[in-house]
C-alpha positions in Angstrom: 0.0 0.0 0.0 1.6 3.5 -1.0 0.8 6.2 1.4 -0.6 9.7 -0.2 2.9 11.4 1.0 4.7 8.4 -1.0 2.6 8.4 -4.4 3.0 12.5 -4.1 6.9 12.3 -4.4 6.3 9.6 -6.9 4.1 11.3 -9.2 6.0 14.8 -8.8 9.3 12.8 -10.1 10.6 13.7 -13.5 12.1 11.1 -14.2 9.2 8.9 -16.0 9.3 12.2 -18.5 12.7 11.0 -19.3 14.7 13.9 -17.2 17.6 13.1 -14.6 17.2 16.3 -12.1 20.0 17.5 -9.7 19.4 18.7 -6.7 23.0 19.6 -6.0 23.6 21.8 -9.1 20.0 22.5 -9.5 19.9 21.5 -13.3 18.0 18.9 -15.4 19.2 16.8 -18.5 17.6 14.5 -20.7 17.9 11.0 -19.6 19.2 7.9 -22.1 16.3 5.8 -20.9 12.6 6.2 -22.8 10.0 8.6 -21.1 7.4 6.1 -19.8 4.7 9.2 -20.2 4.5 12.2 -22.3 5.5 15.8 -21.2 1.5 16.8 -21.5 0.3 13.7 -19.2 2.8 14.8 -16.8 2.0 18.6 -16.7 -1.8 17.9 -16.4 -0.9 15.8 -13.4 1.3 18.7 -11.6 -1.8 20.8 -12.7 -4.4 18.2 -11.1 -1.7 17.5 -7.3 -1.4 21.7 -7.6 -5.5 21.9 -7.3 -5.8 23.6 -10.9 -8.1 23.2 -13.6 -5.0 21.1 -16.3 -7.7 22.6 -19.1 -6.9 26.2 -18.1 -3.5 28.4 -18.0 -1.6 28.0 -14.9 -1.5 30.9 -12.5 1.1 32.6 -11.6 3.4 32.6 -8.5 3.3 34.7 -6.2 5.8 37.1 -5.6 6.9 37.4 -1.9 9.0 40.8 -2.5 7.1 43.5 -2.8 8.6 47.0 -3.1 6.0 48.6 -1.2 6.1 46.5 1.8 10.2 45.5 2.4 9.7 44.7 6.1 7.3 42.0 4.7 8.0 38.5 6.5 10.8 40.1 8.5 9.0 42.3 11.2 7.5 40.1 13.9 4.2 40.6 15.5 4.7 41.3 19.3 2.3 39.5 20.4 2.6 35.6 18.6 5.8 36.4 17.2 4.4 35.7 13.3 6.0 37.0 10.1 3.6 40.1 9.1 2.6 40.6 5.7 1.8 43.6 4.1 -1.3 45.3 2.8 -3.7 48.1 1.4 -6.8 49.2 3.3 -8.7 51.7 1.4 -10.1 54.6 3.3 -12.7 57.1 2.3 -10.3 59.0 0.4 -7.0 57.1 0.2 -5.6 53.8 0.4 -3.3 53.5 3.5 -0.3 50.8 3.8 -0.4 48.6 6.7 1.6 45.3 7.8 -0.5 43.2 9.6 -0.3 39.8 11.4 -0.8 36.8 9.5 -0.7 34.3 12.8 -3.1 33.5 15.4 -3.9 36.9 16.6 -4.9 38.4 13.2 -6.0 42.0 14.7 -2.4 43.4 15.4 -1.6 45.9 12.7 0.9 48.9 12.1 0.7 51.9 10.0 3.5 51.0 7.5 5.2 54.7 7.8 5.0 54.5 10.9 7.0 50.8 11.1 9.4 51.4 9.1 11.0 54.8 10.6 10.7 53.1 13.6 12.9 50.7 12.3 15.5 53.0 10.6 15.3 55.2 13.4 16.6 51.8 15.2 19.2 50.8 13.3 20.6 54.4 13.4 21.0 54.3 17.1 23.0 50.5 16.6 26.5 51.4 15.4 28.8 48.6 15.4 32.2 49.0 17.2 35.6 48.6 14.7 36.5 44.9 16.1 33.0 43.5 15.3 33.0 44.5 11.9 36.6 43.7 11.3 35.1 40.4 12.6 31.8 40.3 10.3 34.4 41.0 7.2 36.3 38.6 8.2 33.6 36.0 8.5 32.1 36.9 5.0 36.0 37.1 3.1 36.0 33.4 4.8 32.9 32.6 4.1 33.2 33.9 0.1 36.7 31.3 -0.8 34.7 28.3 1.4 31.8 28.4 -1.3 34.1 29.6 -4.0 36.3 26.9 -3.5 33.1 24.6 -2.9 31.7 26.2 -6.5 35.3 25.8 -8.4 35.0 21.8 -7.2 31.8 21.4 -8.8 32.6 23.1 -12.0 35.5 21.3 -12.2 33.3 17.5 -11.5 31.2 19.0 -14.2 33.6 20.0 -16.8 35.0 16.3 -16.3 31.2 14.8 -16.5 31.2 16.8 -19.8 34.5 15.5 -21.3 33.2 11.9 -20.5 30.3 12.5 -22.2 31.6 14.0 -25.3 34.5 11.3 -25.9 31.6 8.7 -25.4 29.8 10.9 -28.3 32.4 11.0 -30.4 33.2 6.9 -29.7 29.4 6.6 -31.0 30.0 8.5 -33.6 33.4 6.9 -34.7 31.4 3.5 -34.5 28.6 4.7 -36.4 30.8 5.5 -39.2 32.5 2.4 -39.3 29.1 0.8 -39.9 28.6 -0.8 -35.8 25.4 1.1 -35.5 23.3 1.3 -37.9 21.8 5.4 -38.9 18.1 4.4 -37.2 20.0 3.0 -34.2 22.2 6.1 -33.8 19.5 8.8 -34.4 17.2 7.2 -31.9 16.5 9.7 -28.9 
């Protein structure tokens, strides 16, 4: 018996499309094996797990930055201690910009003028002595070469994948000519 958490992961998989995804360098590639279902049957199915109509354009994403509201999901509410979210109430002659709680206690709001100079005016009065940010640079020059040096090995596991690959190409292709594999073999995706 497959559990609904199980057949979730299963279904979301791209590999039965025919694609090998990494999670590592966040890419995709086609796969050498045959796609056990189409690109359309698999789409319809995300649309179908997502709760959409697969007959009708997917919506778009929504955008968690917003330029109006930058203190969105980073100011707590005092009370539950919940990202708030940002919002327009409209008044009888304006709209005015709020941040409200999204939590438990939904009825905590601030004016957003009034939130945000309080937060500049707070990070005017916290200056940071020399030796902690001789400390903090430090920490972010180490920081930088660890996932540079992290990045370079990568690239470097990757340009070998992609030599592999290509002197297996041109073995196929050397091997085609020489009349091993036949043209319909060769061409086959």
């Amino acid at each position: 018996m497959i559990r609904a958490q199980r057949a979730n992961v299963l279904f979301r998989n791209k590999f039965y499309l025919g694609l090998l995804t990494s999670k590592t360098y966040r890419e995709e590639v086609k796969a050498q094996h045959v796609p056990m279902i189409t690109e359309e049957q698999f789409y319809r199915v995300q649309a179908i797990l997502d709760g959409r109509n697969p007959n009708k354009v997917a919506l778009a994403k929504r955008v968690h930055s917003n330029p109006d509201f930058p203190l969105r999901r980073i100011v707590r509410c005092k009370e539950c201690g919940t990202g708030m979210t940002g919002g327009w109430s409209r008044g009888r002659h304006a709209r005015y910009a709020y941040y409200r709680c999204g939590g438990i206690c939904k009825g905590v709001a601030a004016k957003a003028d009034i939130l945000e100079g309080s937060v500049v005016e707070t990070l005017k009065e916290v200056t940071p002595k020399k030796e902690c940010l001789d400390l903090f640079i430090a920490f972010l020059y180490r920081t930088y070469h660890t996932r540079l040096a992290r990045l370079q090995k990568i690239k470097s596991q990757a340009d070998q994948e992609i030599a592999t690959l290509k002197a297996l190409r041109q073995t196929l292709v050397e091997k085609n000519l020489a009349g091993v594999y036949s043209d319909e073999v060769f061409s086959h995706n």
